[in-house]
C-alpha positions in Angstrom: 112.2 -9.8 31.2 109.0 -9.5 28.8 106.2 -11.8 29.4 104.7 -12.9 26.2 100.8 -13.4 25.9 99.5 -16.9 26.3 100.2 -19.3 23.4 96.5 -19.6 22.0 96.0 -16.0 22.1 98.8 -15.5 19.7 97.6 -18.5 17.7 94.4 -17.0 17.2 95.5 -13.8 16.0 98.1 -15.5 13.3 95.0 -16.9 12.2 92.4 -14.0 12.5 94.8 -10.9 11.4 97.2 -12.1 9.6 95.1 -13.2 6.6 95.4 -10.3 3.9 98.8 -9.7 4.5 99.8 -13.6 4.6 98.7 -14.3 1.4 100.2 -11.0 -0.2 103.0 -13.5 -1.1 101.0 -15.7 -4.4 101.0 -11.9 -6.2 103.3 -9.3 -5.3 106.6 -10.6 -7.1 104.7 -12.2 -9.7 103.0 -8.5 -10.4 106.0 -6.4 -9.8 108.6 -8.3 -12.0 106.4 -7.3 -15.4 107.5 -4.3 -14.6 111.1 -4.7 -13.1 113.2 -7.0 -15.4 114.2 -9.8 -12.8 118.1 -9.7 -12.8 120.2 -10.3 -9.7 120.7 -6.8 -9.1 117.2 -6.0 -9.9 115.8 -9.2 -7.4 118.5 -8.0 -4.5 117.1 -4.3 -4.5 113.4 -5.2 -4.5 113.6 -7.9 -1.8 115.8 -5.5 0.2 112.5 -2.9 -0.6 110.2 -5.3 0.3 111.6 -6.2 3.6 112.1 -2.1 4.5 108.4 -1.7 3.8 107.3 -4.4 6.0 109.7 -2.9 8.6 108.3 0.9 8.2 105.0 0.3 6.8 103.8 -2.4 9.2 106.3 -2.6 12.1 106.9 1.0 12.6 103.6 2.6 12.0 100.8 0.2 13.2 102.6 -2.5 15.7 105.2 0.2 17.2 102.9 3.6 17.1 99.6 3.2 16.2 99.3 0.4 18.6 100.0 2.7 21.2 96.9 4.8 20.8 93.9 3.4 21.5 90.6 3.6 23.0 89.6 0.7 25.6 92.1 -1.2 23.6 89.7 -0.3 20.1 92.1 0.7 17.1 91.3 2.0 13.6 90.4 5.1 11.8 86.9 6.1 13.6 89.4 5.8 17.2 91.8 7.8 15.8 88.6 10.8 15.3 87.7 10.0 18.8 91.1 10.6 20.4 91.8 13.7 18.0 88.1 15.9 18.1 88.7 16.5 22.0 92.0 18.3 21.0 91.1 20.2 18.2 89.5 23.3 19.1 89.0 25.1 16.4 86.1 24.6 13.8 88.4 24.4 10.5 90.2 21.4 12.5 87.3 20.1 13.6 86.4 19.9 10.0 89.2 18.8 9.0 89.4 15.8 11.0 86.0 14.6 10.3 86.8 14.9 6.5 89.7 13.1 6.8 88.1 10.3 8.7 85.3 10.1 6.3 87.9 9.4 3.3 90.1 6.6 5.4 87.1 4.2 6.6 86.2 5.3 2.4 89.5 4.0 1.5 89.2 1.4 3.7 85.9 0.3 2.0 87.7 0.1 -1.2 90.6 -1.5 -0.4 88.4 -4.0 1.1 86.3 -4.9 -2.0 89.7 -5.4 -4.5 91.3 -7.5 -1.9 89.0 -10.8 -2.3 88.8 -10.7 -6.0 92.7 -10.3 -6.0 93.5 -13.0 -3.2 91.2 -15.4 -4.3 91.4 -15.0 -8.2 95.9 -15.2 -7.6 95.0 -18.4 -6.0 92.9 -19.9 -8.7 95.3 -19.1 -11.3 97.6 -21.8 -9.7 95.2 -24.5 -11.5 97.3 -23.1 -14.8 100.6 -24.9 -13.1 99.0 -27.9 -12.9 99.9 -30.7 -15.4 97.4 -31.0 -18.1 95.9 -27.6 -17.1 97.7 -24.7 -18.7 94.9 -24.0 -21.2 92.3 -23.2 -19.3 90.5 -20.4 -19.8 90.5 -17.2 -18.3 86.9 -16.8 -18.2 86.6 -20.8 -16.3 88.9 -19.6 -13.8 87.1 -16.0 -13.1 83.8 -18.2 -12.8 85.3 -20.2 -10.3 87.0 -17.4 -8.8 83.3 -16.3 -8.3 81.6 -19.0 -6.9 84.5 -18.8 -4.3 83.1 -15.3 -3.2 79.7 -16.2 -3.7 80.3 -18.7 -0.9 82.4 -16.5 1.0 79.8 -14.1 1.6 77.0 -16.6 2.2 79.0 -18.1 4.6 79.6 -14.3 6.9 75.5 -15.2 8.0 77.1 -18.4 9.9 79.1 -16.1 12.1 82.9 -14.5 11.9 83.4 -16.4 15.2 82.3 -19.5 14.1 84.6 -19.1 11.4 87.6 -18.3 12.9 87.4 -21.1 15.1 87.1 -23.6 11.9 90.0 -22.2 10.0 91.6 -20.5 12.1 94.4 -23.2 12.8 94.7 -23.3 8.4 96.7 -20.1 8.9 99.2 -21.6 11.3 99.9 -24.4 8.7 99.7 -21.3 6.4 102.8 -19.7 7.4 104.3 -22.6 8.7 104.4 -24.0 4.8 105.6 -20.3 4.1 108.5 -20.3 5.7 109.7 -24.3 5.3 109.3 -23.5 1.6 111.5 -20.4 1.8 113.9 -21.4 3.9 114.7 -24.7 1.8 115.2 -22.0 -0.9 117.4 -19.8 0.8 119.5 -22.6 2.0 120.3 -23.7 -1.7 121.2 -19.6 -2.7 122.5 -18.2 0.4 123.6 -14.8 -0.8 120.1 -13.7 -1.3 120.5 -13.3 2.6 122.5 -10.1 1.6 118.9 -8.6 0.7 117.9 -7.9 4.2 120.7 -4.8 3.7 119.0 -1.4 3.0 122.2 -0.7 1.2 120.6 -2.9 -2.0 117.3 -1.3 -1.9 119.4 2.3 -2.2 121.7 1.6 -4.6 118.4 0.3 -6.5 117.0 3.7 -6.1 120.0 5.5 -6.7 121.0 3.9 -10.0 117.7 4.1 -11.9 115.1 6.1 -9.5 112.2 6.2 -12.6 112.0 2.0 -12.3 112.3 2.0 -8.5 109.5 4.8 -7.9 107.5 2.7 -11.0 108.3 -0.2 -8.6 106.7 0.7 -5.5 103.4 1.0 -7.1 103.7 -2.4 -7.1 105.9 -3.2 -3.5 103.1 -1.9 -1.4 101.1 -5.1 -2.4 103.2 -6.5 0.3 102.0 -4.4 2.8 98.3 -4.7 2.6 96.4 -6.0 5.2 99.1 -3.9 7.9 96.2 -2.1 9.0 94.5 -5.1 10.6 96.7 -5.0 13.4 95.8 -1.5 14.5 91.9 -2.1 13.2 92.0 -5.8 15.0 93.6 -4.3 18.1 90.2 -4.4 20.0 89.3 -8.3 19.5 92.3 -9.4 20.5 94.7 -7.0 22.2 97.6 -5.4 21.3 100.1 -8.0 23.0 99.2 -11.0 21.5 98.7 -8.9 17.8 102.3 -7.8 18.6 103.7 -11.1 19.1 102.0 -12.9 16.4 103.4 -10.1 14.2 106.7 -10.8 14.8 106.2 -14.6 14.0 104.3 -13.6 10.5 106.9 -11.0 9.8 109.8 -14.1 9.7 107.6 -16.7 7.8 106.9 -13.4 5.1 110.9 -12.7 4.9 111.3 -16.6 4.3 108.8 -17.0 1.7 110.3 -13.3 0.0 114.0 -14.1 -0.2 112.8 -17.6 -1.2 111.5 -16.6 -4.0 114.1 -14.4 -4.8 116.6 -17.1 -4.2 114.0 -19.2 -6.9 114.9 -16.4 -9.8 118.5 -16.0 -9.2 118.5 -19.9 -9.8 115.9 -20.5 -12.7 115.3 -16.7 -14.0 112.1 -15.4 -14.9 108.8 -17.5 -14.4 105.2 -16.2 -14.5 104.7 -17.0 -11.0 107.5 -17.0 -8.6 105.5 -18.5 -5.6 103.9 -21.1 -7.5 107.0 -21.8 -9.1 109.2 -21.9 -5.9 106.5 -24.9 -4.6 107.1 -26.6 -8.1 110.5 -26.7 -7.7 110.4 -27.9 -4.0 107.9 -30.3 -3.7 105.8 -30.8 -7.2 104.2 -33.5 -5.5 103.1 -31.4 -3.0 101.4 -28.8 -5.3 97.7 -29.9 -6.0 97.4 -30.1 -2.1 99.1 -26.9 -1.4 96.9 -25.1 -4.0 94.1 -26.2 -1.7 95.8 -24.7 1.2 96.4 -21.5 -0.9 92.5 -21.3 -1.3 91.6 -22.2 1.7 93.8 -19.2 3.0 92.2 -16.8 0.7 89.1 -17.2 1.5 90.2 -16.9 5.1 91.5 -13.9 4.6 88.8 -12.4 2.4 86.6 -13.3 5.6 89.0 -11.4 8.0 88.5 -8.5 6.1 84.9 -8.5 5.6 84.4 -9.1 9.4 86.6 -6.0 9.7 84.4 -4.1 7.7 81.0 -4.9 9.7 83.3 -3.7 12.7 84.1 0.0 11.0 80.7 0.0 9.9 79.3 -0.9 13.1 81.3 2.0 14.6 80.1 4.3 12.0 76.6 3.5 13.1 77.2 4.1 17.1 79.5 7.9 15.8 76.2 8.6 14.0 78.8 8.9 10.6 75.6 6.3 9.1 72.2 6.1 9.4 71.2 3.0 11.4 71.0 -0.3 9.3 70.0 -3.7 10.6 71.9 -5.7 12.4 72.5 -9.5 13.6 74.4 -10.5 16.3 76.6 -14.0 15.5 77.7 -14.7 18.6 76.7 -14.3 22.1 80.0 -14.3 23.5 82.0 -12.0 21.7 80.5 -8.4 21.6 81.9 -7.1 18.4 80.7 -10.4 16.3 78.1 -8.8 13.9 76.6 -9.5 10.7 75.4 -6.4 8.5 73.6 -7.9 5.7 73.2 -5.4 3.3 77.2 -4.2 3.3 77.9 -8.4 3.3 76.1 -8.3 -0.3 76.7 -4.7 -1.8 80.4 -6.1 -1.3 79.9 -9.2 -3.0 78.1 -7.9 -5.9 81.5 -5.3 -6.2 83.5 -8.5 -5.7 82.0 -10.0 -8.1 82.3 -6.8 -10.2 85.7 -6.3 -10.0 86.4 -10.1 -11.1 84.1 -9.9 -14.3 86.1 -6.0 -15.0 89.7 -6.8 -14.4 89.8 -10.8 -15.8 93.0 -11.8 -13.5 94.9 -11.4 -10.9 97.8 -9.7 -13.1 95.3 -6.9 -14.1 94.1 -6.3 -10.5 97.6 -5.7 -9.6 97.9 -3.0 -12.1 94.7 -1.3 -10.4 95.7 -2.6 -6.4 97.0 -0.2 -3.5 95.9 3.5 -4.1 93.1 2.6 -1.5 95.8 0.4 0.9 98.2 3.0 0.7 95.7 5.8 1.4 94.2 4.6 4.2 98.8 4.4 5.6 99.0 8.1 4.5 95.5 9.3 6.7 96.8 7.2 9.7 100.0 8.9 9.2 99.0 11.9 9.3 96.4 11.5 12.2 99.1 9.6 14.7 101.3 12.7 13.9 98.9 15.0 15.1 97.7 13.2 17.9 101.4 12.9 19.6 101.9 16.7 18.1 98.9 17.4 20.6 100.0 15.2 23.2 103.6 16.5 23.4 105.5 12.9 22.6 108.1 14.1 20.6 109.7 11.1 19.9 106.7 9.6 18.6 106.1 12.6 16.6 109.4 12.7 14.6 108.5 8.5 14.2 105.3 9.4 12.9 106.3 12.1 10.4 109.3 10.2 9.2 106.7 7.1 8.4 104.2 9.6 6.9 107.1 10.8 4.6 107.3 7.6 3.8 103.6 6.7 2.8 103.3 10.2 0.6 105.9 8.8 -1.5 103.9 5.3 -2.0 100.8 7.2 -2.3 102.6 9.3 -5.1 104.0 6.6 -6.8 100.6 4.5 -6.9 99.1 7.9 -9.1 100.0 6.4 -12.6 97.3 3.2 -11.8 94.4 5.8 -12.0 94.1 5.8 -15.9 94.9 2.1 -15.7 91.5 1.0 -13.5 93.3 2.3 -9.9 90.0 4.6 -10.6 87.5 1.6 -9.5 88.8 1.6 -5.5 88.2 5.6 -5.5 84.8 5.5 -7.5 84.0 2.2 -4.7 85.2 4.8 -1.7 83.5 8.1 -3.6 79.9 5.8 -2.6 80.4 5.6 1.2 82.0 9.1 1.4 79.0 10.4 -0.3 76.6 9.1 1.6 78.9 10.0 5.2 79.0 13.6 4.1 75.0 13.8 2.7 74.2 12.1 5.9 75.7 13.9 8.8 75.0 17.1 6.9 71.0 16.3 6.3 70.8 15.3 9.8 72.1 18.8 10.7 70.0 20.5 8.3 66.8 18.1 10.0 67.6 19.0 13.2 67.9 22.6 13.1 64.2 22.2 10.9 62.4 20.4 13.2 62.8 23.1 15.2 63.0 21.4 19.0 61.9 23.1 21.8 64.1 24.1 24.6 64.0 22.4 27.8 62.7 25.3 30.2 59.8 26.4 27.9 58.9 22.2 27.4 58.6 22.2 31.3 56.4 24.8 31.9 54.0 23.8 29.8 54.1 20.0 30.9 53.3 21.3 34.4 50.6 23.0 33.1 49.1 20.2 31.1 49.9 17.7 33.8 48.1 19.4 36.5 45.1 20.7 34.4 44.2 18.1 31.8 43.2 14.3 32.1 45.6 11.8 31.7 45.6 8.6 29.8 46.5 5.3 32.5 49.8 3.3 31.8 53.6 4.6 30.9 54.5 6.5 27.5 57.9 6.2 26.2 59.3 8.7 24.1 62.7 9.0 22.7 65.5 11.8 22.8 68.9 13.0 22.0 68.9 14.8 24.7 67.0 16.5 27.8 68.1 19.7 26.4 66.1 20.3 23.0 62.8 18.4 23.6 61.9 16.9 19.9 59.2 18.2 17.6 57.1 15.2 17.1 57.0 15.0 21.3 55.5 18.4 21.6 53.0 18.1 19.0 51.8 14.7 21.2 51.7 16.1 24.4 50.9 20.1 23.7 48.7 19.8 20.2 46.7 16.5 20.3 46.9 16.3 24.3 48.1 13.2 25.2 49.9 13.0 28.4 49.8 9.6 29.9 50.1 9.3 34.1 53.5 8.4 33.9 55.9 9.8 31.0 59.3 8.6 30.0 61.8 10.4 27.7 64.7 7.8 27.0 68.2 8.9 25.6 70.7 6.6 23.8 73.9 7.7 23.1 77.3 6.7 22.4 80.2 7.6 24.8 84.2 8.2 23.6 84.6 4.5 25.2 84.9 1.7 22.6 83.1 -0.8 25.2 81.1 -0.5 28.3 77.3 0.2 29.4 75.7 2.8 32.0 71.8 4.3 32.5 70.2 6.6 34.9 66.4 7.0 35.9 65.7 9.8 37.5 62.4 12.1 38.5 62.3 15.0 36.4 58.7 16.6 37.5 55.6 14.8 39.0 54.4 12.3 35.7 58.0 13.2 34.0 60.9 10.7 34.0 64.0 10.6 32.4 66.5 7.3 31.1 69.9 8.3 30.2 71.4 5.6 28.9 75.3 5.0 27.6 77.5 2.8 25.9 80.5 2.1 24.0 80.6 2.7 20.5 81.8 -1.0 19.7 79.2 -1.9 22.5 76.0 -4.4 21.5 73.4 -3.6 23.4 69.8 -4.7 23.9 67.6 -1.7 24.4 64.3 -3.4 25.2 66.2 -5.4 28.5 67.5 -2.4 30.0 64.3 -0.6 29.8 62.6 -3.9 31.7 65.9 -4.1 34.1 64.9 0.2 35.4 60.8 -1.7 36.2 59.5 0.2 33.0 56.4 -1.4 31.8 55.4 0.8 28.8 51.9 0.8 27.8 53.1 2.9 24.5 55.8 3.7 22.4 55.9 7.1 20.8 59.0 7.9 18.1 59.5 10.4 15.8 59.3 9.9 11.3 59.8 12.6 9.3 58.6 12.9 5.6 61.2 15.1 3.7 60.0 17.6 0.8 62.7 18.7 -1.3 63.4 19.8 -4.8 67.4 19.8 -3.8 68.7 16.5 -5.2 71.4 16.1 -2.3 68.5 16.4 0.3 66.7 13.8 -2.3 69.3 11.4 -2.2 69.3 11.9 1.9 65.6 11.5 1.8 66.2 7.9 0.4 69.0 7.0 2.8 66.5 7.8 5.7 64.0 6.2 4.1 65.9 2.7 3.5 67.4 2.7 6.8 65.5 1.4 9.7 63.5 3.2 12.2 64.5 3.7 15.8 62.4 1.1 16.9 63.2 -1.1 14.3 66.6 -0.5 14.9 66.4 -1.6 18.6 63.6 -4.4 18.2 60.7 -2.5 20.3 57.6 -4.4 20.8 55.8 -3.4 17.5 52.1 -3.7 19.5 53.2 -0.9 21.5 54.8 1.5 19.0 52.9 4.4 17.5 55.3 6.9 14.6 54.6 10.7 15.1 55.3 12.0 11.7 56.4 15.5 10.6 56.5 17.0 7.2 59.6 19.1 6.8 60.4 21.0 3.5 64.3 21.1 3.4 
């Protein structure tokens, strides 16, 4: 017999996953039927679609197969690179992959700035319902959407943790009210039941394929927020994600045939959500309006915290320059803050609300990001059971693909329409991934290091004949292989060796979690640090250097000042220049630290 997680574990992950694609429910029908006339036989065959994606889309590709692959339990896009690169041999795939991991955490990035100004705005508009309040004004509810977000993202400062464990227990009540309110509805228009058929989702298709393709532009709303699961899969394990799944996946079936069960009995409304509550429990509605909020913002929050983890990763895979960092929680090891990505979102948030006006309008523009990221993870879990000789997986993966190419098709005509804003969002972090990794190539080839048997004949040399300054010097490398330029120039041009000399590594291993160093005696006056950690791993530089008995007397580290007339290298000039230094990065004692810098035409 299976053993389901503990209780509160899948509590906690109805409350911290399930956000996006819990509140999906206020917009999708209310979005799709302004484009699908809402008879019975149209309701039947877009329930019946609905319920298929969230069966293909969410249970098939991330609970069933992506969940299997993962790296010390870590899920997402930047895992799916790491498991992939060790297979690929060839430089074209190698390529490949990294281009196609640039463009999903891209995606991902624009996906995640629509989704708060859609969630919350759809959730505002629900003032219009209340007695009294139908006139007011778009602009009054797009202000207050506003000062929603504005909150939101001064709140992320306080800690995701902290958070999760406040509101956390809203979601329960959440999808609890989801699927009382559906169920109450599909017990007054049983037949709706019939829905749950693929056969009505066929013959939809079948007897007018223009509207059903045009449809599921609009269908995938349901699905966003699937990823989570897979990109989650780390904080909270794939058990208890699994489980809670299955539990969110009945309260979203509810609340969907419920409101399809609402329009065979009163036709069309502007809002079928709202307008199932109304007809339920109207004196329920101003509280539940509340809770709609309240779930939201929860939701916005998920994703955001989501966000600092892909970044976060991006940093560690050296796919981003280094940007600082807070740490919200000394418990949990992946709770981070990243202030500058908290605030470039909410100024895009806050963008996107002044641009698009309502919730109706965002629709329109909603899911090429969502439903590009599904096509990339497709295509990567494919490969990766291709590799791995899982055959069954692999005919699983490719079906599911097949399946997100023809969203991803049919979400092409929202470009014209503003779809363009979530791939000129995405076009900013894939520009600076691809200027980055490429100027750091181009830097490091420049710089011209020097190779590790010529750096330690000449230490010898200068070790044994020249005076040395008292104390320990630190220096920093990628390696013990190619010895960095602005280390030679110290020791071999302006002659300072210190007694004791230290050349410290840090680099990231394929391991999401997990810390290791080694100190060992390289040459008389010559030591070397190796140290190691997970890519998802927070670690505190400065402690393990004290926890080896270094006492440094100085800090050497490397700047470089970049000439260029090229405006790509410009634009990676500035990147370097706004991002933090090593030392910075790692909070070394500034008293200590001394920049070696080196002018490099590029």
């Amino acid at each position: 017999m299976i053993q389901p997680p503990p209780l509160p574990s899948i509590l906690k992950s109805i409350g911290l996953v399930f956000g996006d694609i819990g509140t999906s429910p206020i917009y999708t029908l209310a979005s799709l039927y302004l484009v699908v006339k809402p008879t019975t036989s149209h309701i039947f065959g877009t329930i019946s679609l609905i319920f298929w994606t969230l069966i293909i889309l969410v249970s098939l590709q991330y609970a069933i197969l992506a969940m299997r692959l993962s790296s010390n339990g870590e899920g997402g896009t930047i895992v799916l690179k790491e498991l992939l690169l060790p297979m690929v041999k060839s430089k074209f795939g190698i390529l490949a992959v990294t281009i196609i991991t640039f463009a999903g955490v891209s995606l991902m990035i624009g996906d995640c700035v629509i989704t708060p100004a859609i969630s919350i705005l759809s959730a505002v508009e629900g003032i219009k319902l209340i007695p009294g309040w139908a006139g007011i004004s778009e602009g009054t509810l797009v202000m207050l959407a506003i000062l929603i977000s504005i909150g939101l993202f001064w709140f992320q400062k306080r800690g995701t943790d902290k958070v999760g464990k406040t509101f956390g227990p809203v979601m329960i009540i959440w999808f609890v009210s989801l699927a009382v309110f559906g169920l109450i509805s599909i017990i007054r228009t049983p037949e709706i039941l019939l829905a749950l058929s693929p056969t009505h989702a066929l013959l939809f298709i079948m007897q007018d394929p223009d509207k059903a393709f045009l449809s599921l532009s609009l269908i995938i709303l349901c699905a966003t927020g699937g990823e989570a699961l897979f990109a989650d899969m780390g904080h909270l394990g794939r058990e208890p994600i699994r489980w809670a799944w299955l539990i969110v996946l009945v309260a979203l079936t509810l609340v969907y045939l419920g409101q399809g069960a609402f329009l065979i009995r009163n036709g069309p409304v502007d809002n079928p959500f709202f307008g199932l509550i109304i007809s339920e429990a109207a004196i329920l509605y101003i509280p539940f309006l509340f809770l709609t909020v309240m779930a939201t913002v929860i939701a916005s929050q998920a994703v955001i915290s989501g966000i600092f983890s892909v970044i976060y990763q991006a940093i560690n895979t050296h796919l981003l320059p280094r940007l600082p960092i807070d740490y919200t929680s000394s418990e949990l090891r992946t709770q981070i803050y990243i202030n500058i990505v908290n605030w470039g979102l909410c100024i895009a948030v806050i963008f996107m609300l002044v641009i698009f006006g309502s919730s109706e309008r965002l629709a329109a523009a909603y899911g090429i990001a969502v439903s590009g990221t599904m096509l990339i993870t497709g295509v990567m879990m494919s490969t990766i059971f291709l590799y791995r000789r899982q055959f069954l997986p692999v005919i699983l993966s490719i079906f599911v693909t097949c399946v997100d190419l023809i969203f991803f098709l049919s979400l092409l005509h929202k470009i014209p329409v503003g779809g363009y804003w979530s791939l000129v969002i995405a076009a900013i972090p894939f520009s600076i991934f691809v200027i980055f990794t490429e100027g750091q190539k181009v830097l490091y080839r420049g710089l011209n290091p020097m190779d590790n048997g010529v750096f330690m004949k000449k230490f010898e040399d200068r070790y044994t004949h020249y005076p040395k300054l008292p104390g320990t010097a630190v220096f920093f490398a990628q390696s013990m292989d190619h010895i960095p330029a602005y280390m030679t120039r110290t020791m071999f041009i302006h002659g300072i060796i210190y007694k004791d000399n230290v050349i410290i590594s840090v680099r990231p291993k394929e391991e999401a979690y997990g810390v290791s160093w080694h100190l060992k005696e390289i040459r008389p006056g010559l030591r070397s640090l190796s140290i190691e950690y997970g890519y998802m791993q927070v670690i505190h530089l400065l402690s393990i250097i004290r926890q080896v008995g270094i006492e440094e007397t100085t800090v050497f580290y490397g700047m470089e000042e970049i000439v260029t007339n090229n405006i790509i290298w410009k634009i990676y000039a500035v990147i370097k220049r706004l991002s933090p230094s090593f030392v910075q990065y790692y909070r070394l004692p500034p008293d200590r630290v001394h920049g070696v810098v080196t002018r490099l035409e590029m």
